[in-house]
Each structure stands twice: as C-alpha cells, then as structure tokens.
C-alpha positions in Angstrom: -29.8 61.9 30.0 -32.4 61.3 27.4 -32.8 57.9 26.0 -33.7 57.4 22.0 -37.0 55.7 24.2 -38.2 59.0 25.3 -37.5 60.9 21.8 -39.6 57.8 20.3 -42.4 58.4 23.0 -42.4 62.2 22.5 -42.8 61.9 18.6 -45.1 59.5 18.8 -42.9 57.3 16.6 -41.0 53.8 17.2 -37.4 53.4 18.1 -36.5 51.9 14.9 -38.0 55.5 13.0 -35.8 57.1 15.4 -32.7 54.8 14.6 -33.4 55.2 11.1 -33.0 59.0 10.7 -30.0 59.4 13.2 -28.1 56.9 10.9 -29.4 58.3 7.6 -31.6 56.0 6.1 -33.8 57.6 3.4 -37.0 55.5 4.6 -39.0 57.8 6.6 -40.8 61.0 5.5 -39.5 64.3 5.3 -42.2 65.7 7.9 -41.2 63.1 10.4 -37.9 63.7 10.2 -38.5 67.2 10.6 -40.3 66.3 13.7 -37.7 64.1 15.3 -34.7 66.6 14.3 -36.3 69.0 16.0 -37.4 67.0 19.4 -33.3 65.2 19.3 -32.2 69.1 19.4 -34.8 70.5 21.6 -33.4 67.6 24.7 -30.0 67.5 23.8 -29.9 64.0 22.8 -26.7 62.7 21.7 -26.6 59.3 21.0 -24.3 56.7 22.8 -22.3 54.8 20.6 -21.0 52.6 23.3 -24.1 51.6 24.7 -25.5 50.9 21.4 -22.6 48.6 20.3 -21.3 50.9 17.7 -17.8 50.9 19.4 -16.9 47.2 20.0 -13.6 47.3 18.3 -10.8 49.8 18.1 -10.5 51.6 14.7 -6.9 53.2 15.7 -8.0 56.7 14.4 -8.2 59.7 16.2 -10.0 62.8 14.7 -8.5 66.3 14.8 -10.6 69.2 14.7 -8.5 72.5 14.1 -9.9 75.9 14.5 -7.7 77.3 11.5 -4.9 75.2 10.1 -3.6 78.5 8.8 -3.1 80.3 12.0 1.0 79.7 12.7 0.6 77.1 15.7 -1.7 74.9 14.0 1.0 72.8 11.6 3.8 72.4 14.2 0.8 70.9 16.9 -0.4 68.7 14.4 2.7 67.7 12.8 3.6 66.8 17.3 0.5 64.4 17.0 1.3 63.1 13.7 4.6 61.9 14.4 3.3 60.6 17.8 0.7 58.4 16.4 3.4 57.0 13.6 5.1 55.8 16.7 2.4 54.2 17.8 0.5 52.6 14.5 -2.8 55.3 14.7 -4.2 57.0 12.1 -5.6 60.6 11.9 -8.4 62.1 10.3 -8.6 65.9 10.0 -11.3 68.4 10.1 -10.7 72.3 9.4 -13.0 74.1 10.7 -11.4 77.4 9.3 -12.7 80.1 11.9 -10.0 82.9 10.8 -10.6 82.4 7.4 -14.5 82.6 7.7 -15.0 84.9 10.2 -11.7 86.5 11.4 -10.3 87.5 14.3 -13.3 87.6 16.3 -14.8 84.3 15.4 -15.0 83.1 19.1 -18.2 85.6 19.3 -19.7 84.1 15.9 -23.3 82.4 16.6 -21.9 79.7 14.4 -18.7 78.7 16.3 -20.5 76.5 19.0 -22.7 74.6 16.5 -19.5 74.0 13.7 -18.0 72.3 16.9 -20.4 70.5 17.8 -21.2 69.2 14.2 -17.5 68.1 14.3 -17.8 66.4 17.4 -20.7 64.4 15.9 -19.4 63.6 12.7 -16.4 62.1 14.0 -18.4 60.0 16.7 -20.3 58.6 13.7 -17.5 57.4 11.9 -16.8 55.7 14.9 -12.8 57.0 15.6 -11.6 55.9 19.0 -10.6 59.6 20.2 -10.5 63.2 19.6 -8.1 65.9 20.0 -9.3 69.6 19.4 -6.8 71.4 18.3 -7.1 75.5 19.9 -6.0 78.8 17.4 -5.2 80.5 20.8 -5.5 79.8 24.1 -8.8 80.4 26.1 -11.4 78.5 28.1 -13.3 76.3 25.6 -16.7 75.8 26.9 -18.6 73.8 24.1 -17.8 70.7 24.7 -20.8 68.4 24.9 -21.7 67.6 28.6 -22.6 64.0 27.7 -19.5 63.4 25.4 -19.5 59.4 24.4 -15.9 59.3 23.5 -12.2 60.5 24.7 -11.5 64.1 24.1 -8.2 66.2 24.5 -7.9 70.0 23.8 -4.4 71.3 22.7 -2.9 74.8 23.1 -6.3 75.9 25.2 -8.4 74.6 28.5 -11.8 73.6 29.9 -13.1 74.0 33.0 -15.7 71.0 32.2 -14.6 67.6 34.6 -13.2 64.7 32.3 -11.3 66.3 30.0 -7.4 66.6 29.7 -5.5 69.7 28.0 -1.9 70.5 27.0 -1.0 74.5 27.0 2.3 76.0 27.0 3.4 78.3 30.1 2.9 81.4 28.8 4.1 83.5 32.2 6.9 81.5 32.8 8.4 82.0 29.6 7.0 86.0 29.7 9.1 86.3 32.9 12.6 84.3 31.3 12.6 86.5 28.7 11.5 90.0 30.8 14.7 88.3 33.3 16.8 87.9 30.2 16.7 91.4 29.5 17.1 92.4 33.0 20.7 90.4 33.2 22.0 92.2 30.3 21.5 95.9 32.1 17.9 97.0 31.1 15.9 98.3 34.0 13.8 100.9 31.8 11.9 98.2 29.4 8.6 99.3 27.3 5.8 96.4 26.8 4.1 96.4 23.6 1.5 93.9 24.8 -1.5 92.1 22.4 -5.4 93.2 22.9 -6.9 93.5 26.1 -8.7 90.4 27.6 -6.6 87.9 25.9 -5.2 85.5 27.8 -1.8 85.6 26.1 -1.8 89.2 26.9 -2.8 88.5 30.6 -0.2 85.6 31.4 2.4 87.5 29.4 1.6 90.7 31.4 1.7 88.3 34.8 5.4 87.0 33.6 6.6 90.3 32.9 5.4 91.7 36.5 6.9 88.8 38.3 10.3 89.7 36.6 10.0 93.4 37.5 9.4 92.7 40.5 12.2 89.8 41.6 14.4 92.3 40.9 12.9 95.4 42.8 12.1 97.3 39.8 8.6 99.2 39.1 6.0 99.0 36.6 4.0 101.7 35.7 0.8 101.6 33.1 2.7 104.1 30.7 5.3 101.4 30.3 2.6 99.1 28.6 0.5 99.8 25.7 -1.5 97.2 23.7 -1.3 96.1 20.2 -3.5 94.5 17.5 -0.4 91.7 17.2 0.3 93.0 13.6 3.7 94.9 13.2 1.3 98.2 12.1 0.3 98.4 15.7 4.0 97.4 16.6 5.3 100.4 14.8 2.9 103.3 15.9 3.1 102.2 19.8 7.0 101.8 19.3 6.5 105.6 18.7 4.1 106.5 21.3 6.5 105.3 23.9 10.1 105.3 22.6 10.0 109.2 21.3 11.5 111.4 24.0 11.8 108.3 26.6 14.8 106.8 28.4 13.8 103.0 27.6 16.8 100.8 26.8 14.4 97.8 25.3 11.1 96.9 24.5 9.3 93.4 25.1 7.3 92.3 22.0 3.9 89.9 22.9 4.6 88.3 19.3 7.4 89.0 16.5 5.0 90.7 14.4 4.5 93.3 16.5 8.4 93.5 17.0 8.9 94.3 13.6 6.9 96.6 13.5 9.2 98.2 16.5 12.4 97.4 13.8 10.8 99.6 11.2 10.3 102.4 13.5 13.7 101.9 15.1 15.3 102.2 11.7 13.1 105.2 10.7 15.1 106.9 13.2 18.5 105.6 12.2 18.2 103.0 15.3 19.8 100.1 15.4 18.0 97.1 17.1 20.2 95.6 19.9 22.5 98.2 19.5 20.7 101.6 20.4 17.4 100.0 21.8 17.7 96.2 22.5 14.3 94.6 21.1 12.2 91.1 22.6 9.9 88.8 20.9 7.3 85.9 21.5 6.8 82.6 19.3 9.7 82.8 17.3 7.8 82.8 14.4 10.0 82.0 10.9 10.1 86.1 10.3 12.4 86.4 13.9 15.6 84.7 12.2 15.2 86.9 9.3 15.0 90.2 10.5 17.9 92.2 10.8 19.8 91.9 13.5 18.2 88.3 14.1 15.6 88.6 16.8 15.8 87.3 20.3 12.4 85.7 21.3 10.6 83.0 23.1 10.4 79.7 21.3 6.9 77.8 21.8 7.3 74.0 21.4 4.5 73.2 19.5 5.4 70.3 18.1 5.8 68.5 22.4 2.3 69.9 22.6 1.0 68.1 19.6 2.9 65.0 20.7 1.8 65.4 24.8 -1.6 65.7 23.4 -1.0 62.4 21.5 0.3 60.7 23.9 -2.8 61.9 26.6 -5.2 60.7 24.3 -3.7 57.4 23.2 -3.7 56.8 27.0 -7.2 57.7 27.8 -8.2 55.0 24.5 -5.8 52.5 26.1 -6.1 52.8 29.7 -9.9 53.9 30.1 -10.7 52.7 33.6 -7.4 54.2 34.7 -7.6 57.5 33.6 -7.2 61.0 35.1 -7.7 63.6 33.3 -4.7 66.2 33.7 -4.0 70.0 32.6 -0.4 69.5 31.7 1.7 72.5 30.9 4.8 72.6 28.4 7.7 74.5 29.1 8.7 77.2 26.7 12.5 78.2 25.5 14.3 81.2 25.0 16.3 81.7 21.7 18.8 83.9 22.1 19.5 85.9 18.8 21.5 89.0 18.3 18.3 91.8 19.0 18.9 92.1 22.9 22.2 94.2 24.0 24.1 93.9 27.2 25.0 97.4 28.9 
C-alpha cells in the first residue's frame, strides 16, 4: 500500500504539503496541489485514519450511503437501521447518492457510479464516523468498494464478493418458490410467469424459486410459460395478453406488484375477475397490492429486519473488532395471503 512517504517523494514535496492538501488547508499553491491530486489518484492512495490517529475515540455515528432513497426499499431498510441504532445510543448520518433520479434505471453502467461511491466512502471517513452501511437499490454484486478500506463496512439488500465485508439480502428463491407452492396447493398446475428484465438477479433467483416449485411437485416448465417484463404494469398488461389470450393457464406469478396490475387491467378488459377466473401472484407487497381490487396476494420483503440485521452487523464489527467475521446473512421473506389467488 502506498504510504503519504512515497506520494511526498514522487512530488517532490514534504509530508506536511501532502497533509496539508488531503485535509484542506488553503496554504499550498494551486499547481501543487494539482500535482499531488493527481499522483494520490494515479497510486490509489487512501489515507489511513487509524494509523494516523484520526480515530482514537468512538464518535457513535455510522454513515449511510443510499443509492436512491426514492426507490420503494430504501425507507423501510433505513427506517430497520434507524430504530436499531435508537436502541443502542448511535447516530446516523445520510448520504443520497440519488442514481435513479440522475441517471435512471441503468445507472449501474454510468461512468460516474464508481467514483460517486467512492467520494462517499471518503467523505464519511473524513468526518471520522465509526462505520458504514451502503445501502443497495437492488440486489447485485457490488464491486467498488475500496480494496484498502480504513473503516467497517456493511452492504444491505445486495453482496460483494471482496474478503472482509458482511451483507444482509433477503432470500429471494425461497420466497419465489413459497409463493409458486402457494399457488400449487390451491389447484393450479398451468401457471404463466411474467418475470423482470433479463440478467437481473431478482429475475434469476425468482426464476430459480419458481423451477424448484414446479418441479417438487412433478410439473413442467416450458420457455412459453415465461416472458419478461420491464417491472412497470405497461409491460404487465401487454405480456398478460401475449400469454393469457387463447391459453388454459389458471394463474399468473407477478416478479413485482406493478407488473401484476398491469395483469388486473388486462384481466378486467376482458371482463376477468382476478382470483376468480384467473388467480393472480405478486412480489414485495408494495402499498398498491392491498389496494387493488380483489386485494393482492404477494410476497412480503422484510425490509425493515434487513435494515435492523445490518445495524446490528455493523454495531458489532465497531464493538467487537478483533472478533469479527464477516458473514453473508440472508433474511427470510413472508407470504401475505390476500384474496387474488383462488383455490380449484
């Protein structure tokens, strides 16, 4: 790892001029700080606030970074870690980094993403919090997570495949194959999928707990049964028609409530009734699911024990640092049962 030494040596400057313009100080040229900037990012030097003493003492904060604190898992994960660290006398300190609403849905392939991160990650190491917890808009690998990170880190609602760091997902097949199983026990043995995009994880594990079902209980899957959606109810409605017209399916499994209404408003287009004619599935049980007529049956995600695990990982890692392993933990979802599924 590079030392603030070697970025001195390489510069041509003293340690001090080094110190100086990593902690802001206003008493060094523009030209050399120029110089230095661009030598720290060129060597990946982060500096250690431990070794340099900037961490004696406990501040009992931890900073949240969010990805989008509008995206519909966000509040009830934070509001888990927020109630968590009331229990246990820690502050919080939140940064938005607002990827959906800059850059929409396909943010994770912005140039900027990485850096914004990053930029996070070393803002709240200046301030000196004693741990971070990134907070996921979806679930995927995250990757850019600084290798030589100086402080504790947890991820919520995603994973990492880097060593040293702990995450908190929910199971996403285990609760796809409940529900799938759920429908099975009340007679339907003919179900349509109306999956999310293609390469999403969601879609993947969803896909995998929906198999599994099928196939505890002897019954095939075949790629017409499944088409994918744009998790919007638009693309809920016309795949509802691509595979309900002139078909023999008894229900249809939603990958998110938004895309089952869509299926409602095609269902009653053709003077269907959901749970009655063709029994109708969700995922998330988003606030829209009770309101929709008949009341959809769907699969609850507990954010709020994620936010609160995540807390409590965290909290544990600050507390217990020389006894810390770093675990993937996995929370189990529920099924609300609601009056869209039909037995026959």
């Amino acid at each position: 790892m590079v030392t603030l030494k070697e970025i001195a040596e390489k510069c041509s400057v003293s340690i001090t001029t080094v110190s100086n313009i990593l902690n802001g100080k206003s008493n060094v040229s523009e030209h050399t700080k120029e110089r230095v900037l661009k030598v720290i990012k060129e060597t990946g030097y982060r500096p250690n606030y431990m070794a340099r003493g900037l961490r004696a003492s406990k501040t009992n904060s931890v900073g949240i970074i969010i990805d989008d604190l509008t995206e519909f898992s966000s509040t009830g994960i934070i509001d888990g870690i927020m109630s968590y660290f009331d229990e246990h006398k820690y502050k919080a300190i939140l940064e938005n980094l607002r990827f959906y609403s800059k850059w929409g849905t396909k943010w994770y392939h912005n140039t900027g993403y990485e850096e914004s991160v990053q930029q996070a990650i070393d803002e709240f190491e200046s301030i000196k919090v004693d741990g971070i917890i990134y907070v996921a808009g979806h679930a995927r690998c995250i990757s850019c997570i600084p290798k030589n990170l100086n402080i504790p880190l947890v991820i919520s609602y995603a994973f990492t495949e880097q060593p040293g760091i702990s995450s908190v997902e929910f199971d996403d097949a285990n609760a796809a194959c409940d529900i799938t199983t759920h429908l099975i026990e009340n007679g339907h043995k003919k179900i349509a999928v109306i999956a999310g995009t293609k390469n999403n994880i969601h879609t993947e594990r969803r896909l995998e707990g929906f198999k599994r079902a099928m196939k505890a209980h002897n019954l095939t899957v075949k790629d017409s049964d499944i088409k994918n959606g744009n998790w919007d109810s638009d693309s809920g409605y016309e795949n509802a028609k691509a595979l309900l017209e002139g078909s023999d399916y008894t229900a249809v499994f939603c990958f998110n409530d938004l895309m089952a209404a869509g299926v409602y408003d095609y269902l009653y287009e053709k003077n269907l009734v959901p749970g009655k004619d063709i029994s109708v599935a969700g995922y998330d049980n988003r606030t829209i699911s009770k309101y929709l007529k008949p009341a959809l049956t769907t699969v609850e995600i507990p954010l709020n024990d994620i936010g609160r695990k995540s807390a409590e990982l965290i909290l544990n890692q600050i507390n217990n640092p020389d006894d810390f392993e770093p675990q993937r933990s996995f929370v189990q979802c529920g099924i609300i049962e609601r009056d869209s599924v039909g037995k026959i």
